[in-house]
Structure formats: structure tokens, C-alpha cells
OpenMM code with the backbone's topology and positions (N, CA, C; nanometers):
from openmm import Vec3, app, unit

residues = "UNK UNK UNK UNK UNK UNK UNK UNK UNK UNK UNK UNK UNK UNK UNK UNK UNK UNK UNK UNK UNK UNK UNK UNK UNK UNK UNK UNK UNK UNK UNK UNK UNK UNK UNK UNK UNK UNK UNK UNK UNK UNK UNK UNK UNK UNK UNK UNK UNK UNK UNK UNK UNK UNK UNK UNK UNK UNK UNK UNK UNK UNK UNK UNK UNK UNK UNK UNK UNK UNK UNK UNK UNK UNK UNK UNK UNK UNK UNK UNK UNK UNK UNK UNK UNK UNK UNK UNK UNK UNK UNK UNK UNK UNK UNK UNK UNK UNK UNK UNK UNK UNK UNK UNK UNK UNK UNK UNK UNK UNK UNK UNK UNK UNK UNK UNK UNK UNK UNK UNK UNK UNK UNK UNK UNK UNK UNK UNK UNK UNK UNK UNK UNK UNK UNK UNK UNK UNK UNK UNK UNK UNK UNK UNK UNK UNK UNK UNK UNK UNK UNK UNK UNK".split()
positions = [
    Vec3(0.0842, -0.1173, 0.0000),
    Vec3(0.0000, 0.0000, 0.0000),
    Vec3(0.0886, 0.1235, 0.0000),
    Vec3(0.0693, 0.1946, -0.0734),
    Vec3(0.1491, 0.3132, -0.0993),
    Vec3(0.0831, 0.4556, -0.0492),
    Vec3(0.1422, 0.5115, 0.0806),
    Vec3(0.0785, 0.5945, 0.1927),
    Vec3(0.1987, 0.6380, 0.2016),
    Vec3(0.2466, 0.7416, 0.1442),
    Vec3(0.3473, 0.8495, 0.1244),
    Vec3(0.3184, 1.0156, 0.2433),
    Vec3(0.4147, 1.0268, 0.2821),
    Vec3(0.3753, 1.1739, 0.3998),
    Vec3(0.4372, 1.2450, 0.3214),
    Vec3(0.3577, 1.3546, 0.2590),
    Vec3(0.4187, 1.4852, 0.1778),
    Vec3(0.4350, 1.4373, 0.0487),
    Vec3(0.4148, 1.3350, -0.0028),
    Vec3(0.4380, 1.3088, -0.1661),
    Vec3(0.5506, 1.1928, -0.1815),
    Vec3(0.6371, 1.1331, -0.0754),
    Vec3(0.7219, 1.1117, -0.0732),
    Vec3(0.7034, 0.9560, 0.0066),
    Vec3(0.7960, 0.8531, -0.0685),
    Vec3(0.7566, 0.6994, -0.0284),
    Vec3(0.8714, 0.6577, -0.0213),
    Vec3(0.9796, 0.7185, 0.0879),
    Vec3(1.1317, 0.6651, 0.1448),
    Vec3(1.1002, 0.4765, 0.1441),
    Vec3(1.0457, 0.4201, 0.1478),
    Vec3(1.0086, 0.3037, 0.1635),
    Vec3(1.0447, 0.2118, 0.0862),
    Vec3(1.0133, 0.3158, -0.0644),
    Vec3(1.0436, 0.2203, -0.2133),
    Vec3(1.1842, 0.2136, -0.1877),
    Vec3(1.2703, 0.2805, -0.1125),
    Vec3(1.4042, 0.2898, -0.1677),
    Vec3(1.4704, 0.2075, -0.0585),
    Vec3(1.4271, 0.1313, 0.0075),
    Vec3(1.4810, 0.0363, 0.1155),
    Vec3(1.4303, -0.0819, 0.0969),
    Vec3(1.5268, -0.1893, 0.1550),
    Vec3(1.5275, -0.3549, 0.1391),
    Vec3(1.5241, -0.3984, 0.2467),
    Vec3(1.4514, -0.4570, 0.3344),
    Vec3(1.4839, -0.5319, 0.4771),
    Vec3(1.5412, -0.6382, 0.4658),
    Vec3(1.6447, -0.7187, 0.5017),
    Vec3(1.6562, -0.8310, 0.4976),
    Vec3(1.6654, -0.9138, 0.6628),
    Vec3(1.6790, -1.0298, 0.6571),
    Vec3(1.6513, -1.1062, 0.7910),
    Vec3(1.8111, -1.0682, 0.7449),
    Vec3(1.8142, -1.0814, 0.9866),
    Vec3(2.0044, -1.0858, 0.9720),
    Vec3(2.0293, -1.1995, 1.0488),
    Vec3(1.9314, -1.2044, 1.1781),
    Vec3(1.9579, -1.3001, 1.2988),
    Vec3(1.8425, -1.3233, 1.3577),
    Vec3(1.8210, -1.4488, 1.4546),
    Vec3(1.6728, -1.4602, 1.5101),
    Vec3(1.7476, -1.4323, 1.6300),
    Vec3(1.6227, -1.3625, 1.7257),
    Vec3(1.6697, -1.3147, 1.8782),
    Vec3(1.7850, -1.3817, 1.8975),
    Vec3(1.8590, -1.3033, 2.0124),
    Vec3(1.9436, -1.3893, 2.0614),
    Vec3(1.9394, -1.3619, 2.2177),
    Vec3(1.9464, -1.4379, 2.3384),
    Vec3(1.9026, -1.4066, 2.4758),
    Vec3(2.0345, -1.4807, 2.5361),
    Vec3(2.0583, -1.3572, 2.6129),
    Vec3(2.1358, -1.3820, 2.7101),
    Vec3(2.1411, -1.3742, 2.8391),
    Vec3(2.2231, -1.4302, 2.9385),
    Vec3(2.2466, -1.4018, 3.0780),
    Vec3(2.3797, -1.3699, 3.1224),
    Vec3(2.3495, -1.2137, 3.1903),
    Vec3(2.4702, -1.2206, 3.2714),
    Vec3(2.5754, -1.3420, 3.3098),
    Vec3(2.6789, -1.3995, 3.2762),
    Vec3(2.7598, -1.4484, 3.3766),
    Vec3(2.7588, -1.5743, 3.2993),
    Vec3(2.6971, -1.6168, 3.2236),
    Vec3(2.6495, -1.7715, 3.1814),
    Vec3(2.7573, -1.7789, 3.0826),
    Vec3(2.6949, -1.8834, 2.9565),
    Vec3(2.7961, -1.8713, 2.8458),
    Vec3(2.7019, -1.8049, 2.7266),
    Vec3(2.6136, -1.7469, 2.7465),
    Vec3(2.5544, -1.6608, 2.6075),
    Vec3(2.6468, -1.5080, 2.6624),
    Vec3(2.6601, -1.4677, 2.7531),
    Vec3(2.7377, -1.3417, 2.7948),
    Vec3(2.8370, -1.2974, 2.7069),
    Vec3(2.8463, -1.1709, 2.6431),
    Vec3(2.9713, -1.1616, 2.5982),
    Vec3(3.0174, -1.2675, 2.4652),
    Vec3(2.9712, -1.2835, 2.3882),
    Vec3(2.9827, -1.3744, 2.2939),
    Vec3(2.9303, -1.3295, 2.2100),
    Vec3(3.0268, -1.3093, 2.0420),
    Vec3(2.9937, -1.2587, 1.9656),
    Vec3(2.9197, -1.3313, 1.8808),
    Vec3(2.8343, -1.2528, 1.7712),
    Vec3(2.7169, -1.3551, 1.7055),
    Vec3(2.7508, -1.2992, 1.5785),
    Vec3(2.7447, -1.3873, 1.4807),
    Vec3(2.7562, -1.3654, 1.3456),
    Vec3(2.6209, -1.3498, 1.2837),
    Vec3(2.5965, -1.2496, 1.2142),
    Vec3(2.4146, -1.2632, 1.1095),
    Vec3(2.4922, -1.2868, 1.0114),
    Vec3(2.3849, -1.3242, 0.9367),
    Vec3(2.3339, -1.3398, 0.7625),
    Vec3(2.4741, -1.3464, 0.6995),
    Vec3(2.5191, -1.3801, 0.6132),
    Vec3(2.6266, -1.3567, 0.5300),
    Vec3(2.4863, -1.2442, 0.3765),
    Vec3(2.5337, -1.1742, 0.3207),
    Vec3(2.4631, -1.1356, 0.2156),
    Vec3(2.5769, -1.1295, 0.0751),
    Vec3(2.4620, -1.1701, -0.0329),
    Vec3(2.5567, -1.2097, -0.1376),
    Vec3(2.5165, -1.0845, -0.2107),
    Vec3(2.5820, -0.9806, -0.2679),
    Vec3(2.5651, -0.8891, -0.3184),
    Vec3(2.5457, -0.8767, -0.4478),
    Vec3(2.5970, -0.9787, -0.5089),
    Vec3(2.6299, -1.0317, -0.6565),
    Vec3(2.4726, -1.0530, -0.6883),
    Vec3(2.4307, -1.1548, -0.6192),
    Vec3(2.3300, -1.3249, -0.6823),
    Vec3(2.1609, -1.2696, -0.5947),
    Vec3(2.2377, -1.2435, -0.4717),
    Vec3(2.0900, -1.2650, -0.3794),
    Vec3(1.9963, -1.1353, -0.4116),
    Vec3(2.0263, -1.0255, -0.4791),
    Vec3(1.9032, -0.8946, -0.5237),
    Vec3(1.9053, -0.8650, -0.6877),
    Vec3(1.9103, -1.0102, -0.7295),
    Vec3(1.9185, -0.9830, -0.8903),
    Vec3(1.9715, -0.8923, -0.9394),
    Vec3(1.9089, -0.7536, -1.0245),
    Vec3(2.0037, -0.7067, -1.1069),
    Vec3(1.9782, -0.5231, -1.0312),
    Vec3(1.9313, -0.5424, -0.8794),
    Vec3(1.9719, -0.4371, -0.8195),
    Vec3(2.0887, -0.4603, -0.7100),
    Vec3(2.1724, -0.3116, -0.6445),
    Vec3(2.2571, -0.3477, -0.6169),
    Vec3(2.2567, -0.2364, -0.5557),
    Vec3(2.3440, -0.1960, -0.4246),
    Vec3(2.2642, -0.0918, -0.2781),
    Vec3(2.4006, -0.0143, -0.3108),
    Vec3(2.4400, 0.0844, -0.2974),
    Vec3(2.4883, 0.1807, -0.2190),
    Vec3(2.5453, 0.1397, -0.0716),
    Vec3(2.4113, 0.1225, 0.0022),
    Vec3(2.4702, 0.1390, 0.1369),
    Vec3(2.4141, 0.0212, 0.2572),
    Vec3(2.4790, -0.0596, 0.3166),
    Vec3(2.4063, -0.1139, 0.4388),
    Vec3(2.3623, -0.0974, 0.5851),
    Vec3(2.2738, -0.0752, 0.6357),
    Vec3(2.2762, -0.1139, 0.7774),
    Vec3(2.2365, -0.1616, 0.8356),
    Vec3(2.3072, -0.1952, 0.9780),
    Vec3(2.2361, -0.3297, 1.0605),
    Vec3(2.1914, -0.2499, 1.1651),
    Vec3(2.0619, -0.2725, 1.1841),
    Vec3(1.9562, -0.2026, 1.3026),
    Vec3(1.9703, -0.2977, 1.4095),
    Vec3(1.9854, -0.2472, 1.5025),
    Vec3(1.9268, -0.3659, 1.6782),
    Vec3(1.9062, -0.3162, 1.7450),
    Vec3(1.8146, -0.4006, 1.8343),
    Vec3(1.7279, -0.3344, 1.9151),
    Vec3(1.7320, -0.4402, 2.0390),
    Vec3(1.7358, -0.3630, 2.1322),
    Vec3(1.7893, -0.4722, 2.2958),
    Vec3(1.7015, -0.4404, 2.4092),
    Vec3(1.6683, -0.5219, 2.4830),
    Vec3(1.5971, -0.5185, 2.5714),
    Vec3(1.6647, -0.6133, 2.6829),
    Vec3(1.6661, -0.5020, 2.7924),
    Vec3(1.7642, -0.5613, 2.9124),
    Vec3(1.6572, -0.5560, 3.0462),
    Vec3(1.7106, -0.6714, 3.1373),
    Vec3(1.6730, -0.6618, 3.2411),
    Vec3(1.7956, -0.6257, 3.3268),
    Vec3(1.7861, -0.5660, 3.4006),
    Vec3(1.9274, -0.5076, 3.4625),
    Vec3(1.9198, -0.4447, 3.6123),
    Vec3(1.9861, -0.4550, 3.7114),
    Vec3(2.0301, -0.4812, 3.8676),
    Vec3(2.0805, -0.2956, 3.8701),
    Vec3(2.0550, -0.2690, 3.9234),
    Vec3(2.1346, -0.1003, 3.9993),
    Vec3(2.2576, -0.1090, 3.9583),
    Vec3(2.2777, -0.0215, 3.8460),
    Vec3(2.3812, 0.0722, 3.8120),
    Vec3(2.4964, -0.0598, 3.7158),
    Vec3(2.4126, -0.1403, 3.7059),
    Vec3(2.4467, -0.2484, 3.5691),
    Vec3(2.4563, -0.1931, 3.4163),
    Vec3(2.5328, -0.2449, 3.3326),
    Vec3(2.4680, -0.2023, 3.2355),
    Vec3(2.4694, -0.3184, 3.1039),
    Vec3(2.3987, -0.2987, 3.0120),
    Vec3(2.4626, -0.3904, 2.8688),
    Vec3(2.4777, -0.2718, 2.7651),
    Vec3(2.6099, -0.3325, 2.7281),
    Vec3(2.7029, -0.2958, 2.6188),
    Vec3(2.6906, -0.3512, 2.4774),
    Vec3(2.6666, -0.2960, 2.3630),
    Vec3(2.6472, -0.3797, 2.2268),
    Vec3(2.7737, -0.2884, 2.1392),
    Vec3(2.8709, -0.3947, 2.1266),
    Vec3(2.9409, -0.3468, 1.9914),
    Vec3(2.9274, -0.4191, 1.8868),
    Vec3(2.9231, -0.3964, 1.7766),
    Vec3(2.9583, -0.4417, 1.6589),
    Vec3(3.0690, -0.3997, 1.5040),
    Vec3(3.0431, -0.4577, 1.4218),
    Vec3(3.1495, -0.5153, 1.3092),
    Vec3(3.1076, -0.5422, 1.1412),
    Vec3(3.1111, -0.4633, 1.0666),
    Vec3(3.0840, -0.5145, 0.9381),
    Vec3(3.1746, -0.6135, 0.8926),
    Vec3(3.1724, -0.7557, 0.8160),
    Vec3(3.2726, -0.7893, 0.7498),
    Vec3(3.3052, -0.8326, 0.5751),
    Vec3(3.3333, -0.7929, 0.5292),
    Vec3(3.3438, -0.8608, 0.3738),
    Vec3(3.4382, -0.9982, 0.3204),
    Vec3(3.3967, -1.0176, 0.2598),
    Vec3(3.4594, -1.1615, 0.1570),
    Vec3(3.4380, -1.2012, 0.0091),
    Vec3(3.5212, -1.1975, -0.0173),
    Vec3(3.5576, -1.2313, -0.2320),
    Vec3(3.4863, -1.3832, -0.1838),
    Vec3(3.5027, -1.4680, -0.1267),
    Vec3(3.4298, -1.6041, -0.1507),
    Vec3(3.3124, -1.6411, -0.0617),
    Vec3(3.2926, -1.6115, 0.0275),
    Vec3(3.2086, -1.6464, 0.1522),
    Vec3(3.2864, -1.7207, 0.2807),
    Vec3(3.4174, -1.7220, 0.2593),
    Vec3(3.4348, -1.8208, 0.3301),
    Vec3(3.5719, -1.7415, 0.4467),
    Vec3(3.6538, -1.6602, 0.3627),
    Vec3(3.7028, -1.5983, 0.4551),
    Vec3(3.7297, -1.4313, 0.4417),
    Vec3(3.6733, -1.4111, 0.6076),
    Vec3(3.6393, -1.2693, 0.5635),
    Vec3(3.7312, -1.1986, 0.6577),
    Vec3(3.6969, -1.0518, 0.6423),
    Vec3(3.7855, -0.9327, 0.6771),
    Vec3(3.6739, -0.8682, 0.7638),
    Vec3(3.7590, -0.8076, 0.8920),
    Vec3(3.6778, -0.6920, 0.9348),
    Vec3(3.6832, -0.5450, 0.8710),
    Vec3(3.5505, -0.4891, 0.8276),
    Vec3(3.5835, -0.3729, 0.7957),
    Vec3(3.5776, -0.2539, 0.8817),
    Vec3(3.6792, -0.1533, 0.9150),
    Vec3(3.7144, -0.0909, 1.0358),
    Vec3(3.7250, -0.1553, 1.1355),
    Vec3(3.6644, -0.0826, 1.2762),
    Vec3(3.6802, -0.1499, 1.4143),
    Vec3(3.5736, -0.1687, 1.4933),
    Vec3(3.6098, -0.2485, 1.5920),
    Vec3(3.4365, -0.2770, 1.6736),
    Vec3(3.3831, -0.1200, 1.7196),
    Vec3(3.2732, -0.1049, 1.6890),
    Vec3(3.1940, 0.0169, 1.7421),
    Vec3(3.0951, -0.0068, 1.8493),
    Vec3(3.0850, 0.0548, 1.9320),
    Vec3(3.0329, 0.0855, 2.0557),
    Vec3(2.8680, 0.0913, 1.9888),
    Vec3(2.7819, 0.0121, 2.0114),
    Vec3(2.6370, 0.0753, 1.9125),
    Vec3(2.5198, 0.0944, 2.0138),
    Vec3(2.5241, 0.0355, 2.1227),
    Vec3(2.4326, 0.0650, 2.2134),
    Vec3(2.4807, 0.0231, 2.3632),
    Vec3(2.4470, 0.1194, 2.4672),
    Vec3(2.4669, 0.1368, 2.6122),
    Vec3(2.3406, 0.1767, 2.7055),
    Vec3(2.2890, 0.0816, 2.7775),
    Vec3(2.1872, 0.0999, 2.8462),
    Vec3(2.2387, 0.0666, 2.9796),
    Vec3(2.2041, 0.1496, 3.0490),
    Vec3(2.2346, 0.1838, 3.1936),
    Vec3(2.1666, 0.1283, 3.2827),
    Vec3(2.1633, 0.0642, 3.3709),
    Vec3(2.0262, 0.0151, 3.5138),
    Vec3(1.9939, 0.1220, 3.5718),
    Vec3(2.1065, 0.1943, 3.6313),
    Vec3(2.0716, 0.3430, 3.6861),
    Vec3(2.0099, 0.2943, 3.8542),
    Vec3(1.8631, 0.2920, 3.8951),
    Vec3(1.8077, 0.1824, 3.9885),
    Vec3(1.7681, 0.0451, 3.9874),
    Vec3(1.7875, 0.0452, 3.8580),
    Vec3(1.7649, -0.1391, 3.7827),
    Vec3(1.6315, -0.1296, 3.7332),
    Vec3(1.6327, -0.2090, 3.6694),
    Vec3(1.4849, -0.2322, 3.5764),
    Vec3(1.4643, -0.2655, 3.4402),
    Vec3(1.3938, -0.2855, 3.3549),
    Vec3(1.3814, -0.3200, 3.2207),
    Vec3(1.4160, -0.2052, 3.1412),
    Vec3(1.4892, -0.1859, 3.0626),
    Vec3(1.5265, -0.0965, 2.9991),
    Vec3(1.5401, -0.1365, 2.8500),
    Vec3(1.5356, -0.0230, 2.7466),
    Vec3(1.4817, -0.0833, 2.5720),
    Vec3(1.5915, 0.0319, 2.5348),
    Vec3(1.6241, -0.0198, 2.4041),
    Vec3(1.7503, 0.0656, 2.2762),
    Vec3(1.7488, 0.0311, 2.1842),
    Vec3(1.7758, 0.0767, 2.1037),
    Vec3(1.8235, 0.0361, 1.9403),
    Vec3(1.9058, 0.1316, 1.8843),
    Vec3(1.9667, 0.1000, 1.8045),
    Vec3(2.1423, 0.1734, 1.7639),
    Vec3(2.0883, 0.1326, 1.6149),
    Vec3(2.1885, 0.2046, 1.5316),
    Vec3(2.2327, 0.0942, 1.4041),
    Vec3(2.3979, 0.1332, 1.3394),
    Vec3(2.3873, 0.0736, 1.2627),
    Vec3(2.5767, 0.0894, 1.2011),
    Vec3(2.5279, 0.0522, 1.0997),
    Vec3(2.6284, 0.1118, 1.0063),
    Vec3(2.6248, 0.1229, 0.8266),
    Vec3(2.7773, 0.0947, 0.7911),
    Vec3(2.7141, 0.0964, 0.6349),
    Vec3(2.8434, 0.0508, 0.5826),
    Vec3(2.8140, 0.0794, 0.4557),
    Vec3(2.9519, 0.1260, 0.3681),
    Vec3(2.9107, 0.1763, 0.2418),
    Vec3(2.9878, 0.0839, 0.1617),
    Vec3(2.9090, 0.0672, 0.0968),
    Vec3(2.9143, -0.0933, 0.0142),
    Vec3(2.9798, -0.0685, -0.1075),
    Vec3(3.0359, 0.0601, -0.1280),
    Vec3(3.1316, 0.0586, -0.3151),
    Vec3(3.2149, 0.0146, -0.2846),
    Vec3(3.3045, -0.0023, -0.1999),
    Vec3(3.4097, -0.0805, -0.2096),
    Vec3(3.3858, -0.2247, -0.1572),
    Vec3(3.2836, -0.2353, -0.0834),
    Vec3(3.2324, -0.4421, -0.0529),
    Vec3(3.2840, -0.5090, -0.1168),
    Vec3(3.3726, -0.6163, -0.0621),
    Vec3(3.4161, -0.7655, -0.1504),
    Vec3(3.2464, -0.8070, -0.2126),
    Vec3(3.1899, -0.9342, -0.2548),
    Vec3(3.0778, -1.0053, -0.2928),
    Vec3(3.0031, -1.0183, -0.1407),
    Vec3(3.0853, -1.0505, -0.0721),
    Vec3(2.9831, -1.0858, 0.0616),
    Vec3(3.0004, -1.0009, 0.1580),
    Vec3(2.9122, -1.0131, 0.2567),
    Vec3(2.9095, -0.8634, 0.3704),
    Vec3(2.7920, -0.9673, 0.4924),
    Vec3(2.8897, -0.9231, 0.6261),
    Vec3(2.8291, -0.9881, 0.7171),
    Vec3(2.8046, -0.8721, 0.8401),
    Vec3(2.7354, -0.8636, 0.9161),
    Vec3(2.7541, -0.7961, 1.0677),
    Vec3(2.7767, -0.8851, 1.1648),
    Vec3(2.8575, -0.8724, 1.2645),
    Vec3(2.8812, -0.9468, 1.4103),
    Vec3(2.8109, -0.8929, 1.4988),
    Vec3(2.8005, -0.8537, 1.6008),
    Vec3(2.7462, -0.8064, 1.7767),
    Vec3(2.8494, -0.8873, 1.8427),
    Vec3(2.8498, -0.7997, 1.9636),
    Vec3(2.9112, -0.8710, 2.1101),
    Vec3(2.7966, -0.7687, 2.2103),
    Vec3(2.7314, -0.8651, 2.2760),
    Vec3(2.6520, -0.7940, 2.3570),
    Vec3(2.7196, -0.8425, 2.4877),
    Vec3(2.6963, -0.7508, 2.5855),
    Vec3(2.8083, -0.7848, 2.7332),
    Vec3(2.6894, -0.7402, 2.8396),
    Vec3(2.6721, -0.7499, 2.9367),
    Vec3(2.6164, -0.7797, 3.0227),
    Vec3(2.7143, -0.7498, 3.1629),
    Vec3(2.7108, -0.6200, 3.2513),
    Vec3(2.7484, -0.6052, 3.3706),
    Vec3(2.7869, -0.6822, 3.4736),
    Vec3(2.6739, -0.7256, 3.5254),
    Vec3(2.6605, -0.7528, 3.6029),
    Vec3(2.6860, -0.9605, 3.6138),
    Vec3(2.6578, -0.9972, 3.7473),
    Vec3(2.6455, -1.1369, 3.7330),
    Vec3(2.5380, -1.2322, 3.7630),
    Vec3(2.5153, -1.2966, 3.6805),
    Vec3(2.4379, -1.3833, 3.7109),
    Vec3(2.2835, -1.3681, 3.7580),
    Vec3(2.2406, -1.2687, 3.7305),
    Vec3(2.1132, -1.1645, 3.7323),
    Vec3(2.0335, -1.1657, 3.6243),
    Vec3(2.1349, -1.0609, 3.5734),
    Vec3(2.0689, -0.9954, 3.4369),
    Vec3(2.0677, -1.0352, 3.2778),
    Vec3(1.9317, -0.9975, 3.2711),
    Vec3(1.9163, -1.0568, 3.1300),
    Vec3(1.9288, -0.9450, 3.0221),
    Vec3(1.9394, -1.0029, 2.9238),
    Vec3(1.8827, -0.9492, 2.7839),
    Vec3(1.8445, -1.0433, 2.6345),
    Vec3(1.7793, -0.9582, 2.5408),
    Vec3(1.7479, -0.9811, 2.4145),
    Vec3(1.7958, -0.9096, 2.3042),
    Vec3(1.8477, -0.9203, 2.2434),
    Vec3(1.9077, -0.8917, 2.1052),
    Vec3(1.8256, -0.8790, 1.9955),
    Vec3(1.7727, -0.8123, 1.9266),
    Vec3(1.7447, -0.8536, 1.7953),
    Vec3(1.8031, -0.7671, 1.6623),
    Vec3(1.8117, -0.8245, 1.5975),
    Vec3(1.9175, -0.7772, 1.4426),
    Vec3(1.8317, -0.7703, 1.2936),
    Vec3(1.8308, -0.6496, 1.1926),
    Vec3(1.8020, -0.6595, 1.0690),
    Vec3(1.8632, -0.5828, 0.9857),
    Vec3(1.8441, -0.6515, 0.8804),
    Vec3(1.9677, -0.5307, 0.7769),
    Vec3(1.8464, -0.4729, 0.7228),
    Vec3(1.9234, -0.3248, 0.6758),
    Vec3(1.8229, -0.1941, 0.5801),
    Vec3(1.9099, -0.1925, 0.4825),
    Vec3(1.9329, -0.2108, 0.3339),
    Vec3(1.9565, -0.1935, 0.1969),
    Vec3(1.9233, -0.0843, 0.1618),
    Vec3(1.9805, 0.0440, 0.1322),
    Vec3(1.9139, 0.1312, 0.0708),
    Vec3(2.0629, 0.2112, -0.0366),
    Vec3(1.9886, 0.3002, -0.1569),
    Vec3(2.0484, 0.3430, -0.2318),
    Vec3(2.0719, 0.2501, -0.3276),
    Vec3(1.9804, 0.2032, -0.4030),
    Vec3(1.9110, 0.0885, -0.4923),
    Vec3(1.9949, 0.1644, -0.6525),
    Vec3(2.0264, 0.1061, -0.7505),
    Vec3(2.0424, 0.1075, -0.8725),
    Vec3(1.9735, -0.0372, -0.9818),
    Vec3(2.0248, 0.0406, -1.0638),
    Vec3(1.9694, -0.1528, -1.1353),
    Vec3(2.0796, -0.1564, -1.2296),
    Vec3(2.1719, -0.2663, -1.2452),
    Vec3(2.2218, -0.2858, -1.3314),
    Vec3(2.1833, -0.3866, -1.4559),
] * unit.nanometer
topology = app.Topology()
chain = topology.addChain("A")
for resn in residues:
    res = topology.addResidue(resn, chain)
    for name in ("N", "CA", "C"):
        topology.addAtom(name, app.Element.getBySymbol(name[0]), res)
């Protein structure tokens, strides 16, 4: 359905793709602190004969968290000529920080981009979500890529 504000349908010009299904963790356990790989995307094969400009990976976290705890989300773009071994591009970035403050459920979402003219064929995002505290506190992760700056070759 095409419901444009002001004349204008930013919508057409973006791709969602799946990156990762939740990921839940606990303070202190072994999901803590452990980095997660999404999606590999094939830039070549997987959007036929369009081809993006630019990527980003959106997430969005939801923490349960203890007084003056916090969770930490960095992440990582990576590329690859084959799929099989890849490169980080730049360095881990800091993408979201939620505080306990007095403790309680607390919500965020960050995103990170990446400009895809120079992309090998494949392009991945990582996370490391970290968790304060011990053995308490929880959280949820969730991850999607946005495609935008579409051409057609």
C-alpha cells in the first residue's frame, strides 16, 4: 500500500533483509559476551540485477538489569571475495549502552552502516553484547539489515 507523507515513499528505496533470530542472554552464563555472526549477504546473486549503495544493521535490545548495571552492544561489518574468509571492515563500534541506573527493564536500538562501493561479494555484521553484572541480568538482542540506495544494473 502506498501511503506516502508529503508526496514522498522513502520506503520504495529500502530492502529489509533477515540478519539473525533473537538472541538471549544471561549475565555471567555462556551466552554473555559472545559474539554472534548474522546473515552472510551475497551482493552479486541474492538482489538480482539491483545493487545498494549502502548497508545497515539495526538492533534493538531489551535488558533486564540490577542497579547501576549495564549492557554494552558493539559491533562489526565484514566482507569476503568467496564467503568463506572474511575481513573486518574498520573497528568494533560501541552501538548501544543501556544503563540500570536503579535497575529495571530498559529498551535501545542503535544501528551501524556501511558503504558498500568498495564491498568484496559478501558482507556480514557481528554483535558482542556484554552484560554487567552477574548472574542476574538478562537481555534480548534482535538484528536486521536496511539496503538502501538501490540502482539496477
Amino acid at each position: 500500500m502506498f501511503t506516502p507523507a508529503f508526496g514522498r515513499d522513502d520506503a520504495a528505496l529500502m530492502t529489509p533483509v533477515y540478519a539473525k533470530a533473537e538472541y538471549d542472554l544471561t549475565a555471567g552464563a555462556g551466552t554473555d559476551n559472545v559474539e554472534q555472526t548474522c546473515a552472510a549477504l551475497d551482493l552479486r546473486d541474492q538482489f538480482g540485477t539491483k545493487r545498494f549503495g549502502s548497508l545497515t544493521a539495526v538492533l534493538a535490545a531489551t535488558a533486564a538489569l540490577s542497579a547501576a548495571a549495564t549492557l554494552i552492544v558493539t559491533g562489526i561489518f565484514e566482507h569476503s571475495a568467496d564467503g568463506v574468509t572474511y575481513t573486518e571492515i574498520g573497528t568494533d563500534e560501541t552501538m548501544l549502552t543501556l544503563n540500570g541506573g536503579v535497575g529495571g527493564t530498559l529498551t535501545g536500538s542503535a544501528v551501524l552502516g556501511c558503504n558498500l562501493a568498495e564491498a568484496e561479494r559478501f558482507v556480514r555484521f557481528k554483535f558482542k553484547p556484554d552484560l554487567s553484572a552477574a548472574n542476574t541480568d538478562t537481555a534480548k538482542v534482535e538484528t536486521v539489515y536496511l539496503l538502501t540506495s538501490p540502482t539496477e544494473i
